[in-house]
C-alpha positions in Angstrom: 0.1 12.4 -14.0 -0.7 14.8 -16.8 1.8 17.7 -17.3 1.1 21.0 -15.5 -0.8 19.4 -12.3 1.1 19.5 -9.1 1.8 16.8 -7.2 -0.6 16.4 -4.2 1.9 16.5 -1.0 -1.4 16.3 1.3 -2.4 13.5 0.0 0.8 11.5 -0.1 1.5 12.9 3.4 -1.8 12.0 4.7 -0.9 8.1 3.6 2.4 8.2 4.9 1.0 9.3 8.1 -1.8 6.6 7.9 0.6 3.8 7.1 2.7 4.7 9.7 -0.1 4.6 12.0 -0.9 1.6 10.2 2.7 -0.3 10.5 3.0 0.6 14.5 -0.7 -0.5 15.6 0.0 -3.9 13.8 3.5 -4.6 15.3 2.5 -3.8 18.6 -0.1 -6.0 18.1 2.2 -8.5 17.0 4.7 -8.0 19.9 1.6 -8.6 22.4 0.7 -12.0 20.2 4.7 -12.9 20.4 4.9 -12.5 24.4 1.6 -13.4 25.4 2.7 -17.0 23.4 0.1 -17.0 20.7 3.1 -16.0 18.3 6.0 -18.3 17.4 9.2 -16.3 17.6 10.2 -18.6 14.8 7.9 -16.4 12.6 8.0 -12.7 13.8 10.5 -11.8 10.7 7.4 -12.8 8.6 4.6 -11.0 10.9 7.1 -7.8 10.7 6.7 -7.3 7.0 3.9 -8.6 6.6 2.9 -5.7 8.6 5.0 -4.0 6.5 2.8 -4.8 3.3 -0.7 -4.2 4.9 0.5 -0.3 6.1 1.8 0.2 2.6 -1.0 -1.2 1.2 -3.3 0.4 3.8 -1.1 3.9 2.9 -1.2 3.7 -1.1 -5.4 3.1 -1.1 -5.4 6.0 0.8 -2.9 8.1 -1.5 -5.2 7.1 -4.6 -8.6 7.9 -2.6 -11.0 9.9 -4.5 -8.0 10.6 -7.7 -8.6 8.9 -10.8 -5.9 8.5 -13.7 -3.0 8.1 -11.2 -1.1 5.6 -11.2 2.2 6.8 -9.7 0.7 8.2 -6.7 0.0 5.2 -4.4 3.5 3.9 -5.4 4.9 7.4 -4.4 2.9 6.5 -0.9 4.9 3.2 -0.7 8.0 4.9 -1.1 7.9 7.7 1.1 6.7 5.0 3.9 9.9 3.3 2.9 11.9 6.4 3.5 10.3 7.0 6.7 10.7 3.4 8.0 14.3 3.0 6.8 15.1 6.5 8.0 14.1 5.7 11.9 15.9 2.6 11.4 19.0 4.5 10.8 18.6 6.7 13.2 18.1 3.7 15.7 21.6 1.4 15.1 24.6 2.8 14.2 24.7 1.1 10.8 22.5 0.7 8.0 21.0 -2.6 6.8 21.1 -2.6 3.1 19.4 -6.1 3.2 16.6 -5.5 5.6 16.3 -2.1 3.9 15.6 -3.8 0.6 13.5 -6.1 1.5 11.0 -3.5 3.2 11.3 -2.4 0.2 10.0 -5.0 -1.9 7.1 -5.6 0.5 5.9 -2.0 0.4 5.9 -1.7 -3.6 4.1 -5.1 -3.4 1.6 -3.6 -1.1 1.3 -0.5 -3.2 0.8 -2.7 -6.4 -2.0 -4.6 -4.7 -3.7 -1.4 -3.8 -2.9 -0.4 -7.8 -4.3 -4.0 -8.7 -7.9 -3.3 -6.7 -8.4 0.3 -7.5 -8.0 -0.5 -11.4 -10.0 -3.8 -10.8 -13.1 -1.1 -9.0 -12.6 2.1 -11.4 -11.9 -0.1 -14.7 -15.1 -2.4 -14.6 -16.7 -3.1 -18.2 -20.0 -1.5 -18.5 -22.6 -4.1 -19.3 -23.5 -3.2 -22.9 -27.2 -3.0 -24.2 -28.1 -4.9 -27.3 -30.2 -3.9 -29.6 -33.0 -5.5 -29.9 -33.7 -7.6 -33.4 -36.8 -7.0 -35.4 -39.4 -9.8 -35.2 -40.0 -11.4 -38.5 -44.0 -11.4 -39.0 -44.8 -14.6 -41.0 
């Protein structure tokens, strides 16, 4: 971000609240799919943050909507869903899971760099450049 523009809280807000949002409609979709049988329980840590990385994905694309030249924003997304997701998981046990902690980590920032990855990929196409045309040579 270039010096002397604030930081826009809406916006990082807004795609905390979307991956969020995000994050719960997909693991309760994923709890149906694990006790209706069509999920192995054998791969619900997997499904969990993979979830994980499609909010925070889901989150940072909507951080960096509409804003070019910033690059730390949709990684700001990622972490303040970490916060928020580590946060109620404290407040749910008694202790705190460095480990799992961690590795939710990991699978937002990954998320977050995807969503950095496609929205340089669309904003930093190369323009398709014009030659010039050559003179004929009359003979």
């Amino acid at each position: 971000m270039e010096k002397g523009k604030k930081l826009p809280a809406k916006a990082v807000g807004l795609g905390t609240v979307i991956a969020l949002g995000v994050y719960l409609l997909t693991l309760a979709l994923a709890a149906y799919m694990t006790v209706n049988g069509t999920l192995s329980e054998v791969l619900s840590k997997r499904v969990v943050w993979l979830c994980a990385g499609f909010a925070a994905f889901c989150g940072a694309m909507t951080v960096a909507r509409g804003r070019k030249g910033t690059t730390l924003l949709p990684l700001l997304g990622a972490l303040s869903f970490w916060a928020c997701v580590a946060l109620s998981g404290l407040l749910g046990s008694e202790t705190f899971d460095l480990c799992g902690a961690l590795e939710l980590l990991t699978v937002s920032a990954l998320g977050a760099l995807l969503a950095l990855g496609l929205l340089r990929r669309v904003g930093g196409k190369r323009t398709k450049r014009h030659k010039t045309p050559h003179s004929r040579r009359s003979t």
